[in-house]
C-alpha positions in Angstrom: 5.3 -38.8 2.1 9.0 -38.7 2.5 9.2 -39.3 -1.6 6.7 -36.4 -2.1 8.3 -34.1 0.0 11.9 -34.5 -1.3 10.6 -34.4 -5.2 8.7 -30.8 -3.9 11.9 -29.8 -2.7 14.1 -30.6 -5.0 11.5 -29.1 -7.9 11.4 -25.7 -6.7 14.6 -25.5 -5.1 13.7 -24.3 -1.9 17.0 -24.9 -0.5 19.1 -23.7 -2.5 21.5 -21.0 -1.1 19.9 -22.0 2.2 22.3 -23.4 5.3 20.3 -22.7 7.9 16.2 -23.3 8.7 14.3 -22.0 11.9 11.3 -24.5 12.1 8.2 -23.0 13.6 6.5 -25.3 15.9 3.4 -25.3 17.5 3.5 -28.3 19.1 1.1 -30.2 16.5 1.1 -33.3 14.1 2.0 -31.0 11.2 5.1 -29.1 12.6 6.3 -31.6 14.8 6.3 -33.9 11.1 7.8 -30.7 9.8 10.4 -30.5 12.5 11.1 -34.2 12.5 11.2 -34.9 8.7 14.0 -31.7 8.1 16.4 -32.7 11.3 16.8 -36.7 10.1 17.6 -34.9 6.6 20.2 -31.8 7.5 23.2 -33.7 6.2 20.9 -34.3 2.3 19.6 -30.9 2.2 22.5 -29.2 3.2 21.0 -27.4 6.5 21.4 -27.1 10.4 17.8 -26.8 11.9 16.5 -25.1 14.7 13.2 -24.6 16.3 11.3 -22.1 17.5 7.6 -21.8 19.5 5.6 -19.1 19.8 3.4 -19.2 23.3 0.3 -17.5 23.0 -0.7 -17.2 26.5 -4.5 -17.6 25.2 -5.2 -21.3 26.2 -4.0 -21.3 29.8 -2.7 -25.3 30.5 -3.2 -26.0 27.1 -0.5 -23.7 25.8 1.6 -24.9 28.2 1.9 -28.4 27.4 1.9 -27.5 23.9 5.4 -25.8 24.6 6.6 -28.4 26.8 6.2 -31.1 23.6 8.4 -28.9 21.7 10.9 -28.3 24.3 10.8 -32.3 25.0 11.2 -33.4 21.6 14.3 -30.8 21.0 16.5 -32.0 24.1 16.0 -35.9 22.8 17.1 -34.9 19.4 19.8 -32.1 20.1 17.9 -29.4 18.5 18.4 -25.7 19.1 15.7 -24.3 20.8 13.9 -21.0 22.1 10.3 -20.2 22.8 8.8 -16.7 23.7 5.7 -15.4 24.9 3.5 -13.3 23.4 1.1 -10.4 24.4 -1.5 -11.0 22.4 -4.2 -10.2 24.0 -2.8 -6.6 25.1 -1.9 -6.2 21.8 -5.2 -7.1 20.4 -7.1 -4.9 22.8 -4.8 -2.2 21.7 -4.7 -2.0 18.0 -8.7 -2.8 18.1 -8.1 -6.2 15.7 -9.6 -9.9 16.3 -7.3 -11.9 18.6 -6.2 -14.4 16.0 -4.8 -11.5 13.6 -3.2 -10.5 16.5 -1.3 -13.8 17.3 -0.3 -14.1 13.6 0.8 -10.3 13.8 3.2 -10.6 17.2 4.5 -14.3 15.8 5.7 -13.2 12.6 7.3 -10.0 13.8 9.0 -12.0 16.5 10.7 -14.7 13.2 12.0 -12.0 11.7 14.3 -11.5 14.2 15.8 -14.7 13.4 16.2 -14.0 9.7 19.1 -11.8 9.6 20.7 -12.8 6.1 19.8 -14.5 3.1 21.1 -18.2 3.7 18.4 -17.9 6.7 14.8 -19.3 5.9 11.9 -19.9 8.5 9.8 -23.1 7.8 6.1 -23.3 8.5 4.2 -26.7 7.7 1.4 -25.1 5.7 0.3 -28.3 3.5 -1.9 -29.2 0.1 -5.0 -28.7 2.7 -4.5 -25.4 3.9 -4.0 -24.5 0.0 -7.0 -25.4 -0.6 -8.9 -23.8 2.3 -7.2 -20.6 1.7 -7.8 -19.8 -2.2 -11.6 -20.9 -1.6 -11.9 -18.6 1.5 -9.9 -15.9 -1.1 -12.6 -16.7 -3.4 -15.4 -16.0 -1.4 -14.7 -13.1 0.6 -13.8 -11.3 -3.0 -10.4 -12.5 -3.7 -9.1 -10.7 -6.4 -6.3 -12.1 -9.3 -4.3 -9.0 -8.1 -2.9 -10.9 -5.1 -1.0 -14.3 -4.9 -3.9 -16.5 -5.2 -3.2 -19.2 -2.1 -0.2 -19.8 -0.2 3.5 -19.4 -1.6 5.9 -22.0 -1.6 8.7 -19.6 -0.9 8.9 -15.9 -0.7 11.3 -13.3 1.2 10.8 -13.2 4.6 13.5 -10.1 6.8 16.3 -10.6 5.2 16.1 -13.7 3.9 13.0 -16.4 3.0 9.8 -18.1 4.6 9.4 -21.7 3.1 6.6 -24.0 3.1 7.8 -27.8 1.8 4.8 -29.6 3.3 2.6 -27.8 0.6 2.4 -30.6 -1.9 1.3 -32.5 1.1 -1.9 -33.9 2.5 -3.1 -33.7 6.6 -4.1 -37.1 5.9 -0.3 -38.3 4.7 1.3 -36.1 7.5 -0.7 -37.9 10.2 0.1 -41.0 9.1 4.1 -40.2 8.9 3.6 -39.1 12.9 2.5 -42.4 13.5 5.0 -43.8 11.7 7.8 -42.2 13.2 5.6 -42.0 16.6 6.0 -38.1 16.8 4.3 -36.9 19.8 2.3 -34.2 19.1 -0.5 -32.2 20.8 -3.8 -31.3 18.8 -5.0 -27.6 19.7 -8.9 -27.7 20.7 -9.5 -24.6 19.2 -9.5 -26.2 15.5 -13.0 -28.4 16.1 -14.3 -25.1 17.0 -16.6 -23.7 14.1 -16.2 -20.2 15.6 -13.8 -19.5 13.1 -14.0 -19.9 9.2 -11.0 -21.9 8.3 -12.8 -24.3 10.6 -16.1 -24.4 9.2 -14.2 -25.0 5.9 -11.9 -27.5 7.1 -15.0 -29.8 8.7 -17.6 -28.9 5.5 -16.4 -28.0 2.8 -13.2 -29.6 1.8 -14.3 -33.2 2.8 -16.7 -32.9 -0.2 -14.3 -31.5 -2.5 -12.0 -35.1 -1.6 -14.6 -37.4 -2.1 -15.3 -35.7 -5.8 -11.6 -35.9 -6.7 -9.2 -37.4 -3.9 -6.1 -35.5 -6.3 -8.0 -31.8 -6.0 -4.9 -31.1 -4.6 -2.8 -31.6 -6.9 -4.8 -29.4 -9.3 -5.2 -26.7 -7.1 -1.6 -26.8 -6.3 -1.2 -26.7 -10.1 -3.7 -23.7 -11.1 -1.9 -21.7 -8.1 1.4 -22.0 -9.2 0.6 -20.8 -12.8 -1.3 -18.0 -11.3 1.2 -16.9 -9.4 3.6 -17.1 -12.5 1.0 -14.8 -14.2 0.4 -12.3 -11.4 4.3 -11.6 -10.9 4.6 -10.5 -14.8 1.2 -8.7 -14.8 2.8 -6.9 -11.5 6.0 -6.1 -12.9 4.1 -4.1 -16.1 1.5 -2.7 -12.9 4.7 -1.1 -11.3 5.5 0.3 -14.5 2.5 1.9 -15.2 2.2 3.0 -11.4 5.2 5.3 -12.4 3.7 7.0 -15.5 0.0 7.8 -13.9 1.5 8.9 -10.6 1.8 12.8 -10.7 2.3 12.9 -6.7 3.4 10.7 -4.3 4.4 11.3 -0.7 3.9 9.9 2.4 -0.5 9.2 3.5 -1.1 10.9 -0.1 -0.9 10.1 -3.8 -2.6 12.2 -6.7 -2.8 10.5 -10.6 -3.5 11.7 -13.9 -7.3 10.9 -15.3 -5.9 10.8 -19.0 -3.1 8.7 -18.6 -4.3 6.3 -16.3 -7.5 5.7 -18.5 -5.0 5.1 -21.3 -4.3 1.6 -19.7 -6.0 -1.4 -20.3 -8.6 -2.6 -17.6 -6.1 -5.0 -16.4 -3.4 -2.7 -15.4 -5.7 -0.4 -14.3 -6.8 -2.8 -11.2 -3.5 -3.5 -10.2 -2.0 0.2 -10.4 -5.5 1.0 -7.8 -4.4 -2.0 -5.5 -0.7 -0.5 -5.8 -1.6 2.6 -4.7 -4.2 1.4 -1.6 -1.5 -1.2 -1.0 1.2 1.7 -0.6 -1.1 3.5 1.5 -2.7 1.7 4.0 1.5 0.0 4.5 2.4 -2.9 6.5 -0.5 -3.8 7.9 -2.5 -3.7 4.7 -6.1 -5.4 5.7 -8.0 -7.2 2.9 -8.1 -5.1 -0.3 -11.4 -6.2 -1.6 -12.3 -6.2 -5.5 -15.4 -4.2 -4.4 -13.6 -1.6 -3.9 -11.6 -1.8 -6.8 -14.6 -1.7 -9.4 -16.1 1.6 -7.1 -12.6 3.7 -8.1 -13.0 2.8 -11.8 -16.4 3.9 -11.6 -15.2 6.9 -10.4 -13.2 7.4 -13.3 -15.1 6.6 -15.4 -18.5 8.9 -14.0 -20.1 12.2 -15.5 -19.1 13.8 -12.3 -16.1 16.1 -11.9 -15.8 16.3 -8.7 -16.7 12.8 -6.9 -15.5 11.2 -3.8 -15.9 7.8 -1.9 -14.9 5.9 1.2 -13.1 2.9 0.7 -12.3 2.6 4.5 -10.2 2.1 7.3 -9.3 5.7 7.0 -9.1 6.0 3.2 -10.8 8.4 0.7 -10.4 8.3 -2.8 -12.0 11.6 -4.6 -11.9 12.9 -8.2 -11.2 16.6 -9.5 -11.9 16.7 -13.0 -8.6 15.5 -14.5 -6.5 13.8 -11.3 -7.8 11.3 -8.3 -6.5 11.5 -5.3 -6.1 8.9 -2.9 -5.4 9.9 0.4 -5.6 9.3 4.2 -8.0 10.8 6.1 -5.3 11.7 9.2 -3.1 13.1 6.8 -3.9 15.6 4.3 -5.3 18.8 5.2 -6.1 22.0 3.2 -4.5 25.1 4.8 -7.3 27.4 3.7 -7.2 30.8 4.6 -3.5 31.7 4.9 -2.3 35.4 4.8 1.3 36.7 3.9 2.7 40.1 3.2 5.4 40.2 0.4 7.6 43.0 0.1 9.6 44.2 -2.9 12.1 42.3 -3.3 11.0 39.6 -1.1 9.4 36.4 -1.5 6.7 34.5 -0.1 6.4 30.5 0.3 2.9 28.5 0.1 1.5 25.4 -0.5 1.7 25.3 -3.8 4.8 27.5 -4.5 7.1 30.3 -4.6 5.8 34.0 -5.3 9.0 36.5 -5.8 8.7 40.3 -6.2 11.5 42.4 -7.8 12.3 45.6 -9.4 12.7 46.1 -12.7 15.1 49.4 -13.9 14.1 51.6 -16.2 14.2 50.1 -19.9 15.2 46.7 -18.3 12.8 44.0 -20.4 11.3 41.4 -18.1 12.7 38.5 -20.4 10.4 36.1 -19.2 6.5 37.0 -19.9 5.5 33.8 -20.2 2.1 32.7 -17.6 4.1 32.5 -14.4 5.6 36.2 -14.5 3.5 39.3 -14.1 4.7 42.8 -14.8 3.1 45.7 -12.8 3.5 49.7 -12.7 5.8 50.7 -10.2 3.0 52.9 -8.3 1.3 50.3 -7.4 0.6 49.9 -3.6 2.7 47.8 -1.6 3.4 45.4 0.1 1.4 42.6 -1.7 -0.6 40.1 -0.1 -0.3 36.7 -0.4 -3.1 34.6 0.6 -5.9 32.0 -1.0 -9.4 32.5 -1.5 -12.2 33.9 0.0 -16.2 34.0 -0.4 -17.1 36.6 -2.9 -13.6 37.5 -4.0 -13.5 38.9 -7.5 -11.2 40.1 -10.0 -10.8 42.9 -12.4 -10.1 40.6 -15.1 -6.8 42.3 -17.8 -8.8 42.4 -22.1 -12.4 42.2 -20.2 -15.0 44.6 -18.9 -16.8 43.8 -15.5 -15.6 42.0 -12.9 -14.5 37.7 -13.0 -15.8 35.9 -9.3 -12.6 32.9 -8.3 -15.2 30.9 -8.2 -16.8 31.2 -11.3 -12.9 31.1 -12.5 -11.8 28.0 -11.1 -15.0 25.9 -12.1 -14.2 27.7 -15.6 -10.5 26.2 -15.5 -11.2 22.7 -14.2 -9.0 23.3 -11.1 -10.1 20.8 -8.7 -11.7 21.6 -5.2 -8.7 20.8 -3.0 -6.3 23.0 -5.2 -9.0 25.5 -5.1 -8.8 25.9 -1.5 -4.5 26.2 -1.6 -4.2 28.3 -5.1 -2.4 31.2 -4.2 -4.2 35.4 -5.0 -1.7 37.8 -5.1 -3.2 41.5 -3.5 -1.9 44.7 -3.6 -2.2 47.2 -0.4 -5.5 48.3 -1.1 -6.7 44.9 -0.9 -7.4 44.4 -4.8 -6.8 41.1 -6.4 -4.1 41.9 -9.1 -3.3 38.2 -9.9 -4.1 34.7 -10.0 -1.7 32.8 -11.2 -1.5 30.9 -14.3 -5.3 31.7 -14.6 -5.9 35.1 -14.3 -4.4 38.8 -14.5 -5.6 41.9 -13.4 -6.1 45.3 -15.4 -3.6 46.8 -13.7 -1.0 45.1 -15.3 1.0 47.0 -17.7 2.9 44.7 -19.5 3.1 46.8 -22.9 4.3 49.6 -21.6 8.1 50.9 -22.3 10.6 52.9 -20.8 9.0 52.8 -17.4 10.2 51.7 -14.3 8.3 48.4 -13.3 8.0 45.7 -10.6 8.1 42.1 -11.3 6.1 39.0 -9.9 7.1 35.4 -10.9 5.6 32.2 -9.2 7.4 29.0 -9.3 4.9 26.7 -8.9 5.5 22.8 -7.2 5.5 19.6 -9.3 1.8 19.2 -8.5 0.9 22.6 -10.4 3.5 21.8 -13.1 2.2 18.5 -13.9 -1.0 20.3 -14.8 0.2 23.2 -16.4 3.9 22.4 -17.8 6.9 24.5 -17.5 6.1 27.0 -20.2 
């Protein structure tokens, strides 16, 4: 075992530009191994060692002389040591998440604390076993090849790294090194329990899986390092193309183009989706599942222009003719029904944009009559009113006879039903819709008129509105 690990080591140069490890130890055979194996080799590696146990508090007695091992074993052998316990099961109760998701959660916000620069790594003694157990259980729930496919060997971790050296590795050759050595070591009764699935794998599964090939491992081992040498340069071309299809991005919220993500090859098309979810839902990402994946394509992809689904834990994904959106359901919200009065000159700020009024002098030409301005008499009634739509509103549409309904307009346009609800209609005093920008203008505007004194409207629209429109 000694061999194996060293040649693991040395292979992938986990090491390197690390002077100091933090050992995480529970208190059994594979940690205490791990703890043992890397402080009788500091001076060949390079490294000062240290350990560090998380306690629980879920196990009563048990815990406790699971801690006092540690503790033990670190005074005979000089080792820096520090233990803390955890509130797991407050913290469980509180968030509303499974007690073991908890532990993990608490315990590796608590090793962070220790990595505070890059020549800092915490070791866990994950092995060739738990490799195994965790790309099958990947498998099966609906692992997708959008994530690292099993355990990494070494990946930043705060502000410096997490490394694994035990991972090329057997249970079976780790227990035999403790006895060996004689490590003391305690075994946690939890892990004969087939409550939990690791378990269940553990004591069915993989025993079979040995006695067809005792080197599995090794293959495994194998197929998950190339994978993840795949995924990172399928990822770096996914960020890529994340930044070309995104038209919007801000915090709980992101909006992308139909046209130019379905440009993309189905490949980068799954991994920009699991980008953006993975951007959303943050830290404490749960399980992205390729079920959902295959639903936002479809929604892409349907017949439907306006289509929405729940991908959950407080995510909704809905289409508007020509843009998704993905966005969480705390925190966007349509401010429908807003009302402002804008005077001449003046402006008025919405959702979507800036509205300006001005005066224009006698034989002044507006040099700007491009879709965003609007030129008016100057007898019009003011102020204007600023506001968004409203059942049965209608316009008096400018080259038509008869009367346009918004809603009739917007469908006409493609405008999508959240934009719908935000679009600006500018009013004069008497309550008549005069414009709607960049889609519609009313009658009374006089914009061939000459030698007349005039009032000017101009909307600057946001990046959202541009990306759909352009600037001209």
């Amino acid at each position: 075992m000694k061999q194996s690990v060293h040649d693991f080591v040395e292979k992938n140069q986990l090491f390197t530009h690390i002077d100091q490890v933090i050992v995480a130890t529970s208190g059994g055979p594979d940690s205490m191994a791990l703890l043992h194996y890397l402080w009788g080799r500091q001076t060949l590696f390079a490294i000062k060692v240290r350990a560090v146990h998380a306690h629980h508090q879920l196990r009563g007695d048990e815990a406790d002389c699971d801690e006092q091992v540690v503790s033990e074993f670190c005074q005979e052998k000089g080792i820096p040591f520090e233990t803390k316990r955890l509130e797991v099961t407050r913290y469980a109760k509180a968030e509303g998440v499974a007690t073991q998701l908890a532990a993990r959660h608490l315990r590796y916000q608590w090793l962070q604390e220790f990595v505070t620069a890059e020549n800092i790594a915490i070791v866990t003694a994950h092995h060739a076993d738990d490799q195994i157990e965790t790309i099958l259980m990947k498998q099966i729930r609906g692992y997708t090849p959008l994530q690292s496919p099993g355990i990494k060997k070494k990946r930043p971790f705060g502000n410096g790294y997490l490394i694994r050296p035990f991972l090329g590795i057997t249970k079976e050759e780790i227990e035999n090194y403790c006895k060996e050595e004689q490590i003391p070591f305690r075994v946690d009764s939890s892990n004969y329990s087939s409550k939990y699935t690791r378990n269940r794998y553990r004591k069915e599964i993989l025993p079979f899986i040995k006695s067809e090939n005792s080197q599995a491992h090794v293959q495994i081992q194998r197929q998950s390092d190339w994978s993840e040498d795949d995924h990172q340069y399928l990822q770096d071309l996914a960020k890529d193309a994340f930044h070309t299809v995104v038209s919007k991005k801000e915090e709980g919220f992101v909006t992308i183009s139909q046209e130019r993500f379905q440009v993309l090859r189905i490949p980068l098309q799954r991994r920009v989706i699991h980008l953006i979810l993975s951007y959303l839902y943050g830290k404490n990402s749960p399980f992205i599942s390729s079920i959902h994946i295959e639903q936002i394509i479809e929604l892409f992809n349907s017949k439907e222009p306006s289509k929405q689904i729940d991908v959950g834990q407080g995510l909704v994904v809905y289409r508007d003719y020509l843009v998704c959106h993905f966005s969480r359901k705390d925190t966007y919200h349509v401010e429908a029904g807003s009302y402002h009065n804008l005077e001449v000159p003046g402006n008025v700020h919405t959702q979507l944009g800036d509205i300006f009024a001005y005066e224009l002098r006698e034989g002044e030409q507006d040099v700007a009559r491009n879709k965003y301005y609007l030129q008016l008499p100057a007898n019009i009634p003011t102020p204007f009113c600023i506001r968004t739509r409203r059942p049965g509103d209608w316009i008096e549409a400018k080259g038509m006879t008869g009367t346009k309904k918004l809603n009739r307009l917007f469908i006409d346009r493609k405008i999508s039903q959240s934009l719908r609800d935000r679009w600006p209609i500018v009013l004069d005093a008497r309550g008549q819709i005069i414009w709607v920008p960049l889609l519609m203008k009313s009658r009374v505007a006089d914009l061939d008129s000459e030698g007349t004194k005039k009032i000017g409207l101009m909307y600057k629209p946001t990046d959202e509105i541009l990306s759909l429109f352009g600037r001209n």
